[in-house]
C-alpha positions as CSV (number, residue, x, y, z in Angstrom):
1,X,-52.1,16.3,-51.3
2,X,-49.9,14.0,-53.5
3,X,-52.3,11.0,-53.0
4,X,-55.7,13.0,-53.8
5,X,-54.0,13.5,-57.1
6,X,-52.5,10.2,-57.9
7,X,-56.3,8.7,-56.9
8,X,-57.8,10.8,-58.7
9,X,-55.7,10.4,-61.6
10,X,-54.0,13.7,-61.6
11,X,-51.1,12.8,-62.2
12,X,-48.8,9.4,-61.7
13,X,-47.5,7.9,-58.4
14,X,-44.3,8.4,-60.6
15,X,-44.6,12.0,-61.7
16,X,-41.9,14.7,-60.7
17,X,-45.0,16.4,-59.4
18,X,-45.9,13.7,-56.8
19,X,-42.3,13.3,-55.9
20,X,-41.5,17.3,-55.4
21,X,-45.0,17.6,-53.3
22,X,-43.7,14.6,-51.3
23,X,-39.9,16.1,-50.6
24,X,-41.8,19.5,-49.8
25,X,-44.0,18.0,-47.3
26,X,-41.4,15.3,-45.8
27,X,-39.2,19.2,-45.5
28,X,-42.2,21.1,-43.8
29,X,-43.4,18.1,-41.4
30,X,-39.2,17.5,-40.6
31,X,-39.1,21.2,-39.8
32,X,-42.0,21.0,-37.3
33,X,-40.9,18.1,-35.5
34,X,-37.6,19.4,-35.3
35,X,-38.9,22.4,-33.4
36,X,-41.0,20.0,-30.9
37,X,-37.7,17.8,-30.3
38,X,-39.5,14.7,-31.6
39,X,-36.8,13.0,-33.0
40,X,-37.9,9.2,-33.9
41,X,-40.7,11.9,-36.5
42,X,-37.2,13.8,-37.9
43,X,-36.4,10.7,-38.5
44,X,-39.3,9.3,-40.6
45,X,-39.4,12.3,-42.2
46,X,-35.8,12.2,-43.3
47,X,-35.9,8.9,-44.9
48,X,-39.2,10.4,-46.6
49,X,-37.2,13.2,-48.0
50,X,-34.7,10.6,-49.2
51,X,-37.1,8.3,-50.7
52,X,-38.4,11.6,-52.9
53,X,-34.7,12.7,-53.4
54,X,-33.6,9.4,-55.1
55,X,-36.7,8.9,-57.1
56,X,-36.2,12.3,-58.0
57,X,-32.5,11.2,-60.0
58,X,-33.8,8.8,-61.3
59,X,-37.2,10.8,-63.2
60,X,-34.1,13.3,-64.3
């Protein structure tokens, strides 16, 4: 969802908006692999979430 609206110039790659979609959906794909035990995906998506997190501080 986050890159349909940075291409089509919804909002910026840079936005709060593009960073808290990202953190949500790095959360909600985390959660689901977690379930299902596939940890090298946890993983991915924890470094996601981190990504989001720290750009995050730095918009605020």
């Amino acid at each position: 969802m986050a890159y349909a609206l940075v291409s089509n110039g919804t909002t910026a790659g840079t936005s709060d908006v593009n960073q808290w979609i990202n953190l949500f959906g790095a959360m909600a794909a985390g959660y689901s692999a977690f379930s299902k035990r596939l940890w090298p995906v946890v993983a991915l998506d924890l470094f996601w979430a981190s990504v989001s997190i720290k750009a995050l501080i730095q918009i605020f």
